[in-house]
LUMTORRO-742707 format. One line per 4 residues: number of its first residue (from 1); their letters; for each residue z, x, y of C-alpha. Coordinates in steps of 0.1 Angstrom, whole numbers, plus 5000, padded with zeros to 4 digits. Layout:
# residues N
NUM	A	Z:X:Y ~ ...
//
This chain:
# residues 328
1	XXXX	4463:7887:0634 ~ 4492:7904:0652 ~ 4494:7907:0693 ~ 4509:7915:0717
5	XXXX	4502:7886:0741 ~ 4511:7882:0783 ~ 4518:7843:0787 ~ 4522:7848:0827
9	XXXX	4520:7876:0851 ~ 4553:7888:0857 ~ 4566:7882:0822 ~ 4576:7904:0791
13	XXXX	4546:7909:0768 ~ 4551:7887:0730 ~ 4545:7894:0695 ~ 4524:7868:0684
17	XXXX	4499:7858:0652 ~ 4470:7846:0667 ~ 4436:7836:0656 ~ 4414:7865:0641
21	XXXX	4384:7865:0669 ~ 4345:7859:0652 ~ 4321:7882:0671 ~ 4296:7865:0688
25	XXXX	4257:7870:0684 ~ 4262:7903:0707 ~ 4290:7916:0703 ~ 4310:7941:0674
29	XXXX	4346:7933:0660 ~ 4363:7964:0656 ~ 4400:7965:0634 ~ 4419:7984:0660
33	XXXX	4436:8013:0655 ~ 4448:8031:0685 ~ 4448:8016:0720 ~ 4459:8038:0752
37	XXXX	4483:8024:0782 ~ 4467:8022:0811 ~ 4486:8017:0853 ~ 4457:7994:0852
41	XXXX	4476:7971:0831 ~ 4507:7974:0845 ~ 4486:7959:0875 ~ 4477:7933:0853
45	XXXX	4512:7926:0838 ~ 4530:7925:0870 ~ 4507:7906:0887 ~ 4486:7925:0910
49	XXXX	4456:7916:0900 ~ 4449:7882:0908 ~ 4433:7851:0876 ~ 4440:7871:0846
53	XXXX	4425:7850:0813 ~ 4458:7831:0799 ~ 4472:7840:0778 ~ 4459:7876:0774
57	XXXX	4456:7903:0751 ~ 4458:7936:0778 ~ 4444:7971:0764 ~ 4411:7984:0775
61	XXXX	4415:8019:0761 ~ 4402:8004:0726 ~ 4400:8029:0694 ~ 4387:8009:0662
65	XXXX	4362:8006:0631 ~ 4335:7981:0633 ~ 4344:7953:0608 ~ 4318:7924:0617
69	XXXX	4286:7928:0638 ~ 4270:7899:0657 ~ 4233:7888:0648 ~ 4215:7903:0675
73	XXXX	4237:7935:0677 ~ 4215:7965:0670 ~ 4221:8003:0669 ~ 4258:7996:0655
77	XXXX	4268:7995:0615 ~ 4294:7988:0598 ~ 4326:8009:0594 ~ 4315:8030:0622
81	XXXX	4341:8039:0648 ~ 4336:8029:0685 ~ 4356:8029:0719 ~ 4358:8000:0744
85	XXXX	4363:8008:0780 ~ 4377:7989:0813 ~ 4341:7974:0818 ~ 4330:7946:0791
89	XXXX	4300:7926:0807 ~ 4276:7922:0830 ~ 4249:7903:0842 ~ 4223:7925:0839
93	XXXX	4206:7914:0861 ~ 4220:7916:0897 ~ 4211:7938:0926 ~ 4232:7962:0914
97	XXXX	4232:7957:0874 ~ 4189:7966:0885 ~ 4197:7998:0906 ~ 4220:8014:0876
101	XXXX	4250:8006:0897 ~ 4265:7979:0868 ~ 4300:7991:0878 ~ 4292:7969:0910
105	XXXX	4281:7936:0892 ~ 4297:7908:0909 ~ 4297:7888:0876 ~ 4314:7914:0856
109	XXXX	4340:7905:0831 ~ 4366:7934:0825 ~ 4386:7942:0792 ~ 4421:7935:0789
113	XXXX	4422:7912:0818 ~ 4394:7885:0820 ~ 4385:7896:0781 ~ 4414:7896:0757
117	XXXX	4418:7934:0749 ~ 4429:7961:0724 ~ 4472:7952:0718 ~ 4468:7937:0685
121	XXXX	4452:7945:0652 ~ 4415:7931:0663 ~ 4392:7931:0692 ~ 4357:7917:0700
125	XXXX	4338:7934:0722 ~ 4304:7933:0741 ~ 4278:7959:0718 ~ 4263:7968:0750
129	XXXX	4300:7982:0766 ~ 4310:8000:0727 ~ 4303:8040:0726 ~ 4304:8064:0703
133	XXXX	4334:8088:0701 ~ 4333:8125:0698 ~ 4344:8138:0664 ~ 4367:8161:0675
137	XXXX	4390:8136:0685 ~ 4412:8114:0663 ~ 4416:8079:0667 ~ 4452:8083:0689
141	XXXX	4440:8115:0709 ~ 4404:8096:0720 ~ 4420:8064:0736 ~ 4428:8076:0770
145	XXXX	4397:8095:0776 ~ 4385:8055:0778 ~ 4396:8049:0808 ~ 4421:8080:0820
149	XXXX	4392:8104:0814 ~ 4360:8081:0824 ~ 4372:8068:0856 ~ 4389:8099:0863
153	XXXX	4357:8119:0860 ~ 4340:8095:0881 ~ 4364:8103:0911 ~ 4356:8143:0903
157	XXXX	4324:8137:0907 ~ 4330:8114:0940 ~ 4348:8145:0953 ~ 4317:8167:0950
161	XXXX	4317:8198:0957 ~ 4348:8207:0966 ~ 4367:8240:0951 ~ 4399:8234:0965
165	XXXX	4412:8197:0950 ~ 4445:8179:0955 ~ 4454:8154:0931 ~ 4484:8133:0940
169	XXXX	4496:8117:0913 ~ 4498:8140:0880 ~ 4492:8114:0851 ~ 4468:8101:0824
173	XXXX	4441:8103:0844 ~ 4446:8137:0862 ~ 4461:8157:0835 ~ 4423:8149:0819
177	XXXX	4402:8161:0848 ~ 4425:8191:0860 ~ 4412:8203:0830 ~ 4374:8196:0838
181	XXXX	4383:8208:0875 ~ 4393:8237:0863 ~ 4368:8245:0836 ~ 4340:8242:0869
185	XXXX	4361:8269:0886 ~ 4376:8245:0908 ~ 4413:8253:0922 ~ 4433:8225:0915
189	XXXX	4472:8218:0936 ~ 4490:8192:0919 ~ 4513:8163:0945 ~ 4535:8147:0923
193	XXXX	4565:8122:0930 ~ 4590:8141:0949 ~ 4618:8162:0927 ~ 4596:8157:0895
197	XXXX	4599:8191:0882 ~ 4582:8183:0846 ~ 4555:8169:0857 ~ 4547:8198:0882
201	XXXX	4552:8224:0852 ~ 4528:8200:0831 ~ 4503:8200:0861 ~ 4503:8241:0861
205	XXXX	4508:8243:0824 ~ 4470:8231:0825 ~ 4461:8247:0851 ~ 4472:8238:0885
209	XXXX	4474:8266:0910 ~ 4500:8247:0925 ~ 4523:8220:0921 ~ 4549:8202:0942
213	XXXX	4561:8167:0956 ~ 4542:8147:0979 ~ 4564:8144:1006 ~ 4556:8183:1010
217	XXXX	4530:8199:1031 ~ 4496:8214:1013 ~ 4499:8251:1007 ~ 4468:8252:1019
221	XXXX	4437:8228:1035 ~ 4420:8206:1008 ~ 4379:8206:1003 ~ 4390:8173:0990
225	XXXX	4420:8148:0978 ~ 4419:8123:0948 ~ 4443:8095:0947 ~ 4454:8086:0913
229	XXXX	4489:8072:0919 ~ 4486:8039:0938 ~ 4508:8047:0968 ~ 4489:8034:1004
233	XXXX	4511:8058:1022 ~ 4494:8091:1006 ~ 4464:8081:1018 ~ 4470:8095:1053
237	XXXX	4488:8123:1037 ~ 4457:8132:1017 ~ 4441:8127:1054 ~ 4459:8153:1071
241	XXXX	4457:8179:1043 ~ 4415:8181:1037 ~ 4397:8200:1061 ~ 4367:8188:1083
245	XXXX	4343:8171:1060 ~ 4370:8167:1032 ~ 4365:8135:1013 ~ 4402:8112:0997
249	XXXX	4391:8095:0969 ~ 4410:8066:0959 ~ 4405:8065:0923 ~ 4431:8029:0911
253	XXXX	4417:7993:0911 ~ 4450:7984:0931 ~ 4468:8003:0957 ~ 4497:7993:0979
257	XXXX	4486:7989:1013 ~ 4476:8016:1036 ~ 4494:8024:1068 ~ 4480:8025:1106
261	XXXX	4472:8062:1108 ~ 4459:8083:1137 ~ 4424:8082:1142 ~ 4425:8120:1149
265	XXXX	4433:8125:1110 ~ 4397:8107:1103 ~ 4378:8126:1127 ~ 4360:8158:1120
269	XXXX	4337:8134:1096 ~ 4363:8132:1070 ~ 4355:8105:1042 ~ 4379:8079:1029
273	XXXX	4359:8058:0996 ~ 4371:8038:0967 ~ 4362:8048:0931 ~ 4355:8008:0913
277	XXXX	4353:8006:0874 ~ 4325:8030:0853 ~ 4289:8030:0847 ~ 4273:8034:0809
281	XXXX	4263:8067:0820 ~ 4294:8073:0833 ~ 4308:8074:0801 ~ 4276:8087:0779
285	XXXX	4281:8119:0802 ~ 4317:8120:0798 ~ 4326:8116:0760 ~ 4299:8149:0759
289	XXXX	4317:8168:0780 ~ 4350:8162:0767 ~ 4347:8181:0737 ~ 4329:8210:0754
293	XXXX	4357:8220:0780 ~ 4377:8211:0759 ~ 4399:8185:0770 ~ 4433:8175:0755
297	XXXX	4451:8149:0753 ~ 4482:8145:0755 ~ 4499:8116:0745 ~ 4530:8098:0733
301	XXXX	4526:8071:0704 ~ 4544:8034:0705 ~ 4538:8011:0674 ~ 4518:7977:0689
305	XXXX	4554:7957:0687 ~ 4567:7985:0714 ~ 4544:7981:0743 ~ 4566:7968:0767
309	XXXX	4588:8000:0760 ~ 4553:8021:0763 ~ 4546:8000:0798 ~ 4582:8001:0812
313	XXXX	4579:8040:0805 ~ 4547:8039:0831 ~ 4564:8023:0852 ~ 4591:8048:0855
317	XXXX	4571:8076:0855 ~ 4580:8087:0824 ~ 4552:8100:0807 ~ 4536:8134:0807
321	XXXX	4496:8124:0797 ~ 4489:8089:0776 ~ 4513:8065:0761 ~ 4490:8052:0729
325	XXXX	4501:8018:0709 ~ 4491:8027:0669 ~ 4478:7987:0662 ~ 4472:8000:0628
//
């Protein structure tokens, strides 16, 4: 089959033929279709994240049609379409796996980085980490609520209460849940890189009450902050602009490293927490909701052989919602 393969960290992704992959007794084999681009594996292709399997298939925003079925894999049939997220295994059977908290699992394996992923024309995957997609999506448009939407509406829902969210960084993942923030009547300002003037039209095209660059001062106090670009220094940023009590949510895998800050910005029991991977329920709940709100992706399509163009536009902060890799 036909990949799009990372021999080191640091390196261009390759078209390759590698071996078609045999499901094993639990998992599904799904011919790929649509896979989104993740920052996540940017982290992974530049080397941020440390031990990725080599050489590795990235993609864990996986879109396919179940082609071969393990022996013990039950509830799944053929032909069916399924989704793959960032999470691919766990123990089970940890601490944490037992208290629903599976996102937590010190054993867990993670799609696209220690599991070859969803660039290429085939994937395997782990039955128990395969969910049905809503309908009302086709194959390119449901890809990023994989991983853009589910982890995304996990940091809403780490925010909690809040009416009055900031979301610095305006991309996959918050151009999906300004639109849930929004739909539960939330007011929503938008921090974007400094001088980016389309993605601050994007951010109120969808229903931002506000948007501007992060190097500028809230309009007005935050109940809370979520983090989605990866940038240490908005961290006190985020700090200084909630209110007593206001929680920054720091919603990336990888960030670049935080800055000495004043403890005065902390006090007033303001929260700094971490947002880490997705729960089954996580995305049960999510893929519900999606088509309720509804929420729309927007996305740019790459063919597979273009997905160091689709990264490198990441990287520059080039996209406006998803880039998607048709694998088809």
């Amino acid at each position: 089959m036909r990949a799009m393969v990372l021999p080191a960290p640091g390196r261009p992704l390759e078209e390759r033929q590698v071996q078609l992959p045999d499901p094993d007794s639990h998992q599904l084999r799904l011919r790929v279709s649509a896979c989104a681009v993740c920052r996540t594996d940017l982290h992974v292709v530049d080397g941020d994240l440390a031990d990725p399997k080599l050489p590795l298939i990235p993609g864990h925003e996986i879109v396919g049609t179940i082609d071969a079925l393990g022996d013990h894999v039950e509830g799944w049939r053929l032909g069916e379409r399924a989704g793959v997220p960032w999470l691919g295994w766990t123990c089970g059977a940890c601490r944490y796996c037992a208290q629903g908290r599976e996102n937590l699992c010190d054993r867990a394996r993670f799609t696209g980085y220690q599991l070859d992923g969803g660039y290429a024309e085939y994937a395997v995957a782990d039955a128990r980490y395969c969910f049905r997609l809503p309908p009302e999506y086709d194959d390119r448009h449901a890809a990023p609520l994989l991983c853009a939407g589910l982890i995304g509406a996990r940091a809403l829902r780490a925010a909690g209460d809040a009416e009055v969210l900031g979301f610095y960084g305006f991309g996959a993942a918050a151009h999906l849940i300004a639109q849930v923030a929004c739909h539960e009547g939330r007011r929503v300002l938008a921090f974007t890189r400094p001088g980016d003037s389309g993605a601050q039209r994007f951010a109120q095209e969808l229903g931002a009450a506000w948007a501007g660059g992060s190097d500028r001062p809230s309009p007005e106090p935050l109940d809370a902050a979520i983090l989605f670009a990866p940038v240490g220094p908005l961290v006190p940023a985020a700090l200084r602009a909630v209110r007593k009590g206001g929680t920054v949510v720091c919603a990336g895998i990888h960030m670049s490293d935080i800055p000495a800050f004043p403890y005065a910005i902390l006090w007033g029991e303001r929260v700094i927490r971490s947002v880490a991977n997705l729960t089954r329920a996580d995305a049960e709940a999510f893929l519900a909701l999606a088509p309720r709100v509804p929420v729309h992706t927007s996305i740019e399509p790459f063919p597979l052989v273009r997905a160091n163009q689709a990264l490198q536009a990441l990287r520059e902060g080039r996209l406006n919602g998803a880039a998607v890799l048709d694998c088809r």
